[in-house]
Structure formats: C-alpha cells, structure tokens
N, C-alpha and C positions, 0 to 999 in steps of 0.2 A: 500228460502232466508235465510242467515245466520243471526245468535242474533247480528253481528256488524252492517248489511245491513239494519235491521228490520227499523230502523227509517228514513232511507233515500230513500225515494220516485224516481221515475224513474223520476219524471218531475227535483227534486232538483240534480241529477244526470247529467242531460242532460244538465242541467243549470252551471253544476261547470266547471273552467275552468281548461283544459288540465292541465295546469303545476302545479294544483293543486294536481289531480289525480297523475299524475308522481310522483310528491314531495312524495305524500302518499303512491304509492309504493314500489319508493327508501328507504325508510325509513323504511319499513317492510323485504324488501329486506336485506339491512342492519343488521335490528335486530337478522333476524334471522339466517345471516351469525355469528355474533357477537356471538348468541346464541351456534349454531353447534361447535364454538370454544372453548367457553368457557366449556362447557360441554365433549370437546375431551382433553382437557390439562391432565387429568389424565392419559388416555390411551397414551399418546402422550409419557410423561415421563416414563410409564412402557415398552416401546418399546424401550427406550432410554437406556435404565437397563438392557431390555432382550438382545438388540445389544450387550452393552458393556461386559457382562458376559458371552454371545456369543463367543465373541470375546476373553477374558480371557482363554477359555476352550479349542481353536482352536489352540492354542501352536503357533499360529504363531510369528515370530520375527518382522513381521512388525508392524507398528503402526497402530493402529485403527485409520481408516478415521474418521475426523471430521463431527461430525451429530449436527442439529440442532432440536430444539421441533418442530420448527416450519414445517419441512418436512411433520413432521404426521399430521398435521388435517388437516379436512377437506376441509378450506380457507387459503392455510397457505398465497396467498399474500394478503390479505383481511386488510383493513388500514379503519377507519374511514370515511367518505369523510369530508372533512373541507370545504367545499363552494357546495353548491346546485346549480347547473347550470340553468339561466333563460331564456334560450328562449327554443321555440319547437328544435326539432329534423327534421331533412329533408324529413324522412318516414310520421311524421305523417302531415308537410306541406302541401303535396305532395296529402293527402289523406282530406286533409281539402279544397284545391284549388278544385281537384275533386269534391267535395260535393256544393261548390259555382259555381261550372262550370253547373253542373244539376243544380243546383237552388232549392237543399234541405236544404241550411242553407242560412240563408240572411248576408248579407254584415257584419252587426254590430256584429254578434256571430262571424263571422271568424274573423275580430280583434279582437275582446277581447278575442278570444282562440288562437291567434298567437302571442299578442303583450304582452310583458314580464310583471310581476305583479311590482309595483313601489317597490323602497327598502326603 
C-alpha cells in the first residue's frame, strides 16, 4: 500500500463515489502532464537553437520553417481543463448496471455512484 493510500481503508474506498475517484485522477493526471511540460521547456528551447543554428550552417537559401516550443515537449496539446465534467462515463455505466443486474451492489450505491455530486 502506498504512504498516500495508508489512511484510506478499503471499506472508505468502496464507499467514495465514482466521480470522486475520477476527479482525483484527472487531477493527477493533469499535474503531471503540467509537470512533464514544465520541466521539458528547457530542452524544448535548446532544440529550438540547435534547429536554428542547424539551419544557419546548411547554406541553404531557403527560409527556416517555422518551429514552435511547443512541438517539443512532451504534451505539447495539453491545456488546463477549465470545467471538470459531472456525470459518469458510459463504460463505467455499463459496468455499474452489470453489477446491479447480479445483485452485487444495491439499488442506493448505484445512484449515488451514477447520479452527479450537486454544484
């Protein structure tokens, strides 16, 4: 079990709802898209340098194509998200209806892991 997991119990687990879990992934997800970028910016712009000096030494008469930073790293379409989407997803619907069809989750846990948190 990892030192983030250590305090969260399998019963508090099983209990939290889906788009809770989602949200918290998305979010790490995220960060560490955010992260991978921020820490490639350097290399990003040294290739932007080695290109253009490249291109200086290559006698060509053409004009160096237009290069952007953002080609080089590792997420370059990678945007913030500005609104966190609230309902499930159709996979994990799909897999929740499943579970209520066996009669491993009762009626009440599948809405309130289907039906969106209030805003």
């Amino acid at each position: 079990m990892s030192a983030l997991g250590a305090d969260f119990s399998r019963e508090s687990f099983l209990r939290t709802p889906i788009h809770l879990i989602e949200k918290v992934l998305k979010e790490i997800d995220n960060s560490e898209q955010a992260q991978a970028n921020i820490s490639s910016v350097t290399n990003a712009r040294l290739i932007d340098v080695v290109l253009r000096v490249a291109h200086g030494f290559s006698g060509s008469k053409k004009k160096m194509p237009k290069t952007n930073i953002s080609d080089f790293l590792p997420f370059p379409d990678w945007m913030p998200e500005s609104k966190a989407k609230t309902e499930v997803d159709s996979e994990t619907k799909q897999v929740l209806i499943a579970l209520l069809k066996k009669r491993q989750i009762p009626m009440h846990i599948f809405t309130g892991l289907v039906t969106p948190p209030p805003e």
